[in-house]
C-alpha positions, 0 to 999 in steps of 0.5 A: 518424166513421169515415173511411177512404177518401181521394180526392185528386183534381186539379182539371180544369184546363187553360191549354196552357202548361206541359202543352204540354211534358209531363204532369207528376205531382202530387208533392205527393199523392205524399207526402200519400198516402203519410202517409195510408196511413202512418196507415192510411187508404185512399187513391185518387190520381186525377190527373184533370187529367193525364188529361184527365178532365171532370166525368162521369169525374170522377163516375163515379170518385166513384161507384166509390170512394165516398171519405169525404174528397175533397181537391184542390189550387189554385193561383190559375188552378185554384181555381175548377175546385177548389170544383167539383170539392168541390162535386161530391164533395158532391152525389155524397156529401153527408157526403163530407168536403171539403179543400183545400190548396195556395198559393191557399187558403193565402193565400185561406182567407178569401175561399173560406170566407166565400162561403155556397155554398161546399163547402169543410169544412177548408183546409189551410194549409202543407204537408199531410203532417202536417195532412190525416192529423192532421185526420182523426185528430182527426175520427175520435176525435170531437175538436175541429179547432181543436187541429189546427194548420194548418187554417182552417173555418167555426165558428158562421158565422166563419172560424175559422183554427187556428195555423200548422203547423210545417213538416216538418224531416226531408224524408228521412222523408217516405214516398212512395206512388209505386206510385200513380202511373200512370206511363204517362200522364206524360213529357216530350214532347221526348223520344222514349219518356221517363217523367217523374217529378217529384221534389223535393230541398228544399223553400222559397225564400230569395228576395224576389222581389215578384210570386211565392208561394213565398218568402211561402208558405215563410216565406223558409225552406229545408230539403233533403234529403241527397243520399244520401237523393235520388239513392236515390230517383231510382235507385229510379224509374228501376230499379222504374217505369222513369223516365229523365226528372226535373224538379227541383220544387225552387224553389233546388235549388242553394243550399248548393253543398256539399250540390249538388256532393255530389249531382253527385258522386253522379250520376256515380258511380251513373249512376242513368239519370235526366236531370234538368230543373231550375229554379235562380237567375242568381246560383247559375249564376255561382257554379258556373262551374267546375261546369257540366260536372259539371252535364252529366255528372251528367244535367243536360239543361235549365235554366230561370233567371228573367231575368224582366225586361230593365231594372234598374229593373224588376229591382229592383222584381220584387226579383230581387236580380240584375242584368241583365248577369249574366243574359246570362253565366249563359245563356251558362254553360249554352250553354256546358256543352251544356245546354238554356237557358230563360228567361221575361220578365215583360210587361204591366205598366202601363208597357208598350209595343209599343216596350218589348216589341220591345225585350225580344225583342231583347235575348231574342234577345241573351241567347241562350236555346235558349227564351224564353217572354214572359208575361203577369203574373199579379197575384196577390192575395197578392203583395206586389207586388199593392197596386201593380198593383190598379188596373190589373186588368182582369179578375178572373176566377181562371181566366185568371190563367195567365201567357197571358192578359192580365188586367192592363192597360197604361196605353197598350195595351188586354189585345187588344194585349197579347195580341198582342203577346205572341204577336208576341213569341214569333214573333219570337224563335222564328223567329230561333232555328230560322233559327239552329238550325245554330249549335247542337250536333246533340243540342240541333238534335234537341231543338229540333226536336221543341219546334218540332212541340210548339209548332206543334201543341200549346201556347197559341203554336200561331197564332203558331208556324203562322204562322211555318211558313208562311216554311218557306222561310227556315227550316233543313233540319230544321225544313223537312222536320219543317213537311213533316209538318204539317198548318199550317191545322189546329187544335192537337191536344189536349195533356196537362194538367200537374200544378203 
């Protein structure tokens, strides 16, 4: 075989949850394309999903790079867009190579291979840097892929799975094909003029947490890379693509607190332009009480923590490994330090009621979030959790595994009520923090403004937040003046598509 040219392509998928936010990167092809240009082969990044492209754009890029291998990415809301999009490499191109990686094939190989009709050749299973370029090596020297480790394919009618891959020590290694990106399409929409890039310092999760992918799909491990090594990457965005806004990939960017102040330290000293948006655990906010205004000098703008759940009980069988009064204090950690504060509640598990839920918005309203998001669960079908709520899944279609949609139901509740209560949820809490806005400082009252106009025109809580702009009256004077602006019977604006 002679295979040179690569697409990696996004699937097109689209839910309004995180993209009504901002346009986020694939960082994953990021590396990926650079390991593959590392060994010489020709690489297209097309993020297809971040540009709202449908099935004939995505067609006529086909058609003009003529790639030989096509590769693409799912997550378990965007597999079912992922095998299309393979298949439509495969009737563009029949001899086109197709590969497909990320958490859902990971777990699911067997499922997707198993189906006669599917257009999948190779899954990649673990981290593809290593793998897909080594797949195509192999592929190329006409040798057998069962020596490449990391792989599942269909050999003689079986599904033919090959060791797991190691995972990769040396992340500060790893090249980066940034010149790829189309900057300008990616930012973060709460703030004016930004381009965001999506960045990550470690890879792996140490947690146990029973309804999530990540600690399953890192094995429970953990590597980073040294702070030199990141805070040089983020001055080399911001000075060669111009990116002032970073969102911390990293699942516990902040567990070796040694390794995390060096990086704070960095940040202050070099000022490299950058402000950061980061996910970390309620725990690791309580160990760094005393660093929180070094989190704000350094860049720090936006911390999201998963309180998750509002009772122990349910705590504990999420296997958070926290308890509910520490989520309180660590959201206040972050209000205190003038940093924005976001958290999630997990809802729509069987025991669920429109009683329980309104007091999960009360005590979201307690905890004191700048944002709360109350989401449906989504059971997905490797998660250890799973065997507990199977026989509560109403609906098996993949794609509206998303977090918004209902797709399991409560034993006292229909996923119609649920869904509205959902939105009640979201209602209810959002009015009382733009009631209350002027309780906060005039940079967050900024911020909050505009979420308030993204929110209203543009994510899944449109309906909810329209019909909370109609009692303006009660409402500030910045949020009445920016509901002056807003055309509320109208529907929502597109927005873009994030890259997960």
């Amino acid at each position: 075989m002679n295979l040179k040219r690569v697409a990696l392509i996004t699937p097109p998928y689209h839910s309004g949850v995180v993209e009504s936010a901002g346009t986020w990167l694939n960082l994953g092809f990021v590396y990926i394309a650079g390991a593959l240009r590392e060994r010489g082969y020709q690489v297209d990044y097309y993020d297809a999903m971040a540009l709202w492209h449908r099935w004939p754009e995505i067609r006529a890029r086909l058609e003009d790079f003529r790639p030989d291998v096509v590769a693409t990415t799912a997550f378990t809301a965007s597999i079912v867009d992922a095998v299309e999009l393979l298949r439509l490499a495969k009737e563009v191109r029949p001899r086109t190579v197709t590969v497909i990686g990320n958490v859902h094939a990971h777990f699911c190989y067997q499922e997707l291979l198993e189906d006669p009709a599917t257009p999948i050749d190779f899954v990649v299973r673990g981290e593809g840097e290593s793998t897909l370029p080594g797949l195509l090596d192999c592929l190329n020297a006409q040798d057998d892929p069962a020596k490449v480790p990391g792989l599942a394919f269909v050999r003689h009618g079986q599904v033919h799975a090959t060791p797991a891959a190691p995972f990769i020590t040396d992340l500060d290694a790893l090249p980066a094909a940034w010149d790829l990106v189309e900057w300008p399409i990616y930012s973060y929409h709460p703030k004016k003029d930004s381009t965001l890039a999506i960045v990550s310092s470690s890879r792996g999760c140490r947690q146990n947490c029973s309804f999530c992918s990540q600690q399953l799909f890192w094995q429970r491990s953990w590597r980073a890379r040294s702070p030199e090594n990141f805070v040089a990457e983020l001055e080399l965005l911001n000075r060669r693509h111009g990116v002032n806004v970073a969102m911390l990939a990293d699942e516990i960017p902040t567990l070796d607190r040694n390794r995390w102040e060096r990086i704070l330290d960095l940040l202050i000293e070099r000022q490299p332009g950058v402000k950061l948006l980061m996910e970390t655990r309620v725990d690791d906010i309580l160990r760094d009480e005393d660093l929180m205004d070094r989190y704000r000098e350094a860049g720090v703008e936006h911390i999201y923590v998963g309180v998750e759940a509002c009772s122990q009980k349910t705590l504990n069988l999420f296997r958070k490994g926290t308890k509910v009064e520490q989520s309180k204090r660590a959201i206040d950690l972050i209000n205190n330090a003038d940093i924005v504060s976001e958290t999630s509640f997990v809802l729509g598990m069987p025991d669920d009621t429109p009683e329980s839920i309104a007091n999960i918005v009360e005590l979201a309203i307690h905890y004191n979030p700048d944002m709360a998001f109350f989401l449906a669960i989504a059971p997905w079908p490797y998660a250890d959790l799973y065997p507990a709520l199977k026989e509560h899944v109403a609906v098996k279609d993949y794609r509206k595994y998303n977090l918004v949609e209902p797709v399991l139901k409560p034993t006292a509740m229909t996923l119609a009520e649920l869904e509205m209560e959902l939105g009640k949820a979201a209602k209810t809490f959002f009015m009382h923090k733009f009631r209350n806005l002027g309780q906060l400082s005039p940079w967050k009252q900024e911020f909050m403004t505009e979420v308030f106009k993204i929110l209203v025109n543009n994510s899944y809580l449109a309906k909810q937040m329209r019909a909370m702009a109609g009692d303006g009256q009660a409402m500030p004077p910045e949020i009445r003046q920016a509901l002056a602006g807003l055309a509320t019977d109208q529907p929502p604006r597109k927005g873009i598509a994030p890259i997960p």
